[in-house]
N, C-alpha and C positions, 0 to 999 in steps of 0.2 A: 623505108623508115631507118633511122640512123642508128638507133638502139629502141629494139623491141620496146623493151621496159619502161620507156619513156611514151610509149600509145596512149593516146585516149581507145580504150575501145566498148564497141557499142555492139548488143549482140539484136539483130534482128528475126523475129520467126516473120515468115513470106507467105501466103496463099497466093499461088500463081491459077493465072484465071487457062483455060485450055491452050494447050502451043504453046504456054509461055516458060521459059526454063529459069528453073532458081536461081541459076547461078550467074544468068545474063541480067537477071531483074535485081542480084546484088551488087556487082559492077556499078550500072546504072545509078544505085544510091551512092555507090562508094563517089561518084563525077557526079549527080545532082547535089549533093550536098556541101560539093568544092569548088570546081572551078565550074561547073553548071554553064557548059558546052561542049561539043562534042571532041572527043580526046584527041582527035588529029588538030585541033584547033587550038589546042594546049600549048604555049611555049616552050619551047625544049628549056629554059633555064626555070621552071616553075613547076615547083613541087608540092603540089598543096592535095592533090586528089588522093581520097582514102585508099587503104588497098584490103582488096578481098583475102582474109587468111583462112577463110573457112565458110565451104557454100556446102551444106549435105541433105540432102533428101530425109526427112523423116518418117515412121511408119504412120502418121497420120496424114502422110499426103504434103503434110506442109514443109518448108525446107528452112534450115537453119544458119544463120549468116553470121560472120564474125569480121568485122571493121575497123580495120585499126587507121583514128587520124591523127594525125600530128596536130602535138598541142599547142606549138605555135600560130596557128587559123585560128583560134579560140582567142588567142591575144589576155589581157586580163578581164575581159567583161564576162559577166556569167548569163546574163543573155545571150551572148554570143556562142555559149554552151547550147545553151540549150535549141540552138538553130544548128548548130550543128548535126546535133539529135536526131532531130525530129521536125527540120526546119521545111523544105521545099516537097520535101519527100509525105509530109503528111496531107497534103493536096491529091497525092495517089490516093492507091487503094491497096489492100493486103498487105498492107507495112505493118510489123507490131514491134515495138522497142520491147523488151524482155531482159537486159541488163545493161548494167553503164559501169565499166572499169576504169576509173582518172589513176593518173601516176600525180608521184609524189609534186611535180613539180606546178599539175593544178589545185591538188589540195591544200599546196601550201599559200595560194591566193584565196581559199574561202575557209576560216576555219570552223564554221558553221556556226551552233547554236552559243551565243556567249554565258549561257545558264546553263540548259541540260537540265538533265535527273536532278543533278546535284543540286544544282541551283535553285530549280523548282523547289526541292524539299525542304532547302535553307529559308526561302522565303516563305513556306507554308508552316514548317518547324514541323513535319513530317520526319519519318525515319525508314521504316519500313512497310509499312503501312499504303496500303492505295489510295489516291486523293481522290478525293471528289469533289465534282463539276456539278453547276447546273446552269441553265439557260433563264436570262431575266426577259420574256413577254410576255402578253406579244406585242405587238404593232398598234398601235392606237390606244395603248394604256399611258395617261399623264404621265410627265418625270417623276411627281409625289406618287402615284400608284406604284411605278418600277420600283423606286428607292424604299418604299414599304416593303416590297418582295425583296428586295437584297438582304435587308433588314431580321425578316423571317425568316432567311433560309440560311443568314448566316447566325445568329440567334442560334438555331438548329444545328450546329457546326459543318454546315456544307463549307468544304476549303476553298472554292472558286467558284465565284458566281459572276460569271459572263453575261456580257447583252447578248442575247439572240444574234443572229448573224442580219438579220433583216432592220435592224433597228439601228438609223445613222444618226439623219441630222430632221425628221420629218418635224412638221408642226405643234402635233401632239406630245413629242417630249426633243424640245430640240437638244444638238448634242451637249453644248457647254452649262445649260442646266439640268440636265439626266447626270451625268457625271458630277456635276457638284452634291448633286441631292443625294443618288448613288454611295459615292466617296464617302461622307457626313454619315449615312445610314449604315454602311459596314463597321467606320470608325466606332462609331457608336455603341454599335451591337460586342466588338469586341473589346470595349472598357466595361462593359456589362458582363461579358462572360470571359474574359482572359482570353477570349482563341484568337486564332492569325487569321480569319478569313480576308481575303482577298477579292477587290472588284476589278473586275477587266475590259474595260469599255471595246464594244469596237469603232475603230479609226479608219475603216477603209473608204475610199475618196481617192479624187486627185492628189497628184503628189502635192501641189501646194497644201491643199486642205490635209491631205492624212498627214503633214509635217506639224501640222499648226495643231490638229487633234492630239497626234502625240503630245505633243508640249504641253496643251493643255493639259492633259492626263495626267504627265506628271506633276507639271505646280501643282496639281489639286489632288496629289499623294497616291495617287493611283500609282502598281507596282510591277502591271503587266497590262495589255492590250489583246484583242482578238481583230486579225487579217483575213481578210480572203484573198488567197494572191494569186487567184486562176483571172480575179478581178485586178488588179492592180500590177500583177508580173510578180513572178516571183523575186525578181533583183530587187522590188521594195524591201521583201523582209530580209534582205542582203544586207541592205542599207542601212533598217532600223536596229538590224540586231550589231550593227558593227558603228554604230554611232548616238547610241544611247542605252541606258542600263534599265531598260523595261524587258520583261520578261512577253514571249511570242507564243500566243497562239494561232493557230491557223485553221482556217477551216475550208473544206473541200467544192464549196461551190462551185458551181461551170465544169470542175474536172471531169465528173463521169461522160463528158462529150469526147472524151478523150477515151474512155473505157472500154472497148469494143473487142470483142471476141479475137478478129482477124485484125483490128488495126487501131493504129493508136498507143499508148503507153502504158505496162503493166502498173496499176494501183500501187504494187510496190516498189516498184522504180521512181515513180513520178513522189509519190505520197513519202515511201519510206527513204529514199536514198537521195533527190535532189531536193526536196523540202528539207530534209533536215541540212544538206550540206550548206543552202542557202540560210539556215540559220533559226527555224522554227523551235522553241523548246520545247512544244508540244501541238501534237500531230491529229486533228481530228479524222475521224473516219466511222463510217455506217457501218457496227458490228451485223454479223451474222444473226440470223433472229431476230433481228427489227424489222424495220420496214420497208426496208431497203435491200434488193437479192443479192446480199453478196454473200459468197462461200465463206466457209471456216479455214480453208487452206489461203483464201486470201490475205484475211486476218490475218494470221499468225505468220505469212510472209510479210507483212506490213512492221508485224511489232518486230519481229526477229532483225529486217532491216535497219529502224530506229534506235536499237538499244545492242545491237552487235557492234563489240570493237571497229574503230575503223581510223586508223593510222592517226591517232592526235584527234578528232572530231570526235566533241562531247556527243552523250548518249541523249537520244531525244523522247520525252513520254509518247505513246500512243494514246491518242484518247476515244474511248469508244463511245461511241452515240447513234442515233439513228431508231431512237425507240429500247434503250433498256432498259431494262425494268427492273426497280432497285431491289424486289427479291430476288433477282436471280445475280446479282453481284457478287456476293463467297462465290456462287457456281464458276463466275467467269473468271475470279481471282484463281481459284484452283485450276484454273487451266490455263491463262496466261501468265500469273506471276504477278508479283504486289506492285513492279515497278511502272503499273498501270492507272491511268486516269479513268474514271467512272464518269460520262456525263447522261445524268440520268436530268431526266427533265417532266415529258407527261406524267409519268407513274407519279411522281411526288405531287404534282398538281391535282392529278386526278383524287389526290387524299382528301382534297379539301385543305384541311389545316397543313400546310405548306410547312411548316414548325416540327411540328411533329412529324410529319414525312420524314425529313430531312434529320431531325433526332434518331428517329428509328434507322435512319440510310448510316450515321457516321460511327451508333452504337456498333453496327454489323461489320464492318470495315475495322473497329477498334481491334479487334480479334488474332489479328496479325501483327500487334504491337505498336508504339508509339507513332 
């Protein structure tokens, strides 16, 4: 490597299965992930294979790898990051990505979310206060049924009410009239009551179709969208946030295939640090507590990812979901910090009056200020 500080580096935890040594099975990644054949076969004038700076046994058996590849094999595609990553090597077994360090010279090809915190809050007319989220199904409710729920929940001062992630372009409310009806029901609701709420269709699809949803979205005044980009590649929300002024949500679909103990990519590498690089301005993910097992130290690596400095790249909301439950929102404010998204969804339904849920959820939140 020509100048350290110019690395991509990639840090790997290893579970090596019996006889197999850590140090030889990070090698191996460092030539599977480059020139992917055997190093004698390597030209003497080609310099592309990672180099090992750090292979060490840990006290739990498992051994810890540090990778540094030159950022020139990355070229400017951010897929091509992300094969780098975690590209041939995730075919193995006992690989787990555990960090990712870019130098300046590939952050300054993606400079992530075009909104952010900041932006989020400008468009919600928030300040310090935690927003809240809710999800509009389910699946087999008319576009008139949806657009009455957007209607009531923003009525209620919910700040963002999102389509469900499951709800595209089906029969029962197809996309470009759920969004019109949608649109029309929030506008509505906030000449009634002075608030900003926001509707956020999702557009994931082909790239044709999620270009043409986008568009859609916007002619018909929508201010942000909800992605699944485990479905679509995360280089979409690469795209959209660096080629139009809609506001990104994302949400975690398919990713937990990736989540695995010994292999695959830490939650907050994957969720916290190259979603947002790629330009997400807000980060879903299954809080601790719900329904979904994931730990509290995960969390709060997830947010602390999202929302820690990181050389010029805006801060990105975390938004928690997965079953919370809108009494215990102060609880989770007081321990993550305001600069957090609320996407509470059953518990307001389960009130019945969607309205008043949703009233009682923004009074509670009011609490920490504008």
């Amino acid at each position: 490597m020509s100048d350290p500080k110019d690395a991509l580096r990639v840090t790997y935890y290893l579970t090596c299965a019996p006889g197999e040594d850590g140090a030889a099975k990070a090698r191996d990644i460092a030539l599977e992930q480059t020139a992917e054949m055997p190093l004698s076969a390597v030209p003497p004038e080609v310099h592309v294979v990672g180099e090992v700076e750090a292979a060490e046994r840990l006290r739990d058996g498992r051994w810890r790898a540090v990778i540094a590849y030159r950022p020139d094999i990355v070229g400017e595609d951010f897929a091509q990051l992300l094969n780098i990553l975690f590209g041939n090597v995730s075919l193995k077994a006992g690989i787990l990505v555990t960090d990712v360090d870019l130098p300046a010279v590939l952050l300054a090809l993606w400079p992530g979310p075009a909104l952010g915190i900041e932006g989020l809050r400008a468009l919600t007319g928030t300040h310090r206060r935690p927003i809240t989220c809710t999800s509009i199904k389910p699946m087999g409710l008319s576009a008139a049924r949806l657009a009455d729920l957007v209607y009531r929940f923003a009525r209620g001062g919910i700040d963002i009410l999102k389509d469900d992630h499951g709800l595209t372009n089906q029969a029962t409310a197809p996309f470009a009239e759920r969004v019109a009806q949608c649109q029309d029901a929030v506008a509505r609701a906030n000449a009634e009551t002075g608030g900003r709420a926001l509707y956020f269709p999702n557009i994931t699809a082909g790239p044709r179709a999620l270009a043409e949803r986008a568009e859609l979205a916007r002619r018909a005044g929508c201010r942000g969208v909800l992605l699944l980009p485990m479905l679509t590649g995360l280089d979409t929300v690469r795209e959209l946030a660096t080629g139009s002024d809609l506001a990104i949500v994302t949400h975690p679909a398919l990713a937990g295939a990736l989540f695995r103990d010994d292999h695959g990519i830490r939650p907050e590498v994957l969720l916290g640090r190259l979603t947002r690089l790629a330009g997400s301005d807000a980060v879903i993910y299954p809080n601790t507590g719900g329904r979904f097992p994931w730990s509290e130290e995960t969390c709060r690596a997830i947010n602390e990812r999202l929302r820690a400095p990181w050389d010029g790249v805006r801060r990105a909301f975390p938004v928690l979901g997965g079953g919370v439950d809108a009494a215990r929102v102060p609880e989770w404010t007081e321990r993550y910090g305001t600069d957090t998204v609320f996407l509470v969804g059953s518990s307001l339904y389960a009130q019945g009056d969607v309205e008043r849920a949703a009233a009682r959820l923004a009074e509670a939140v009011r609490r920490y200020g504008p």
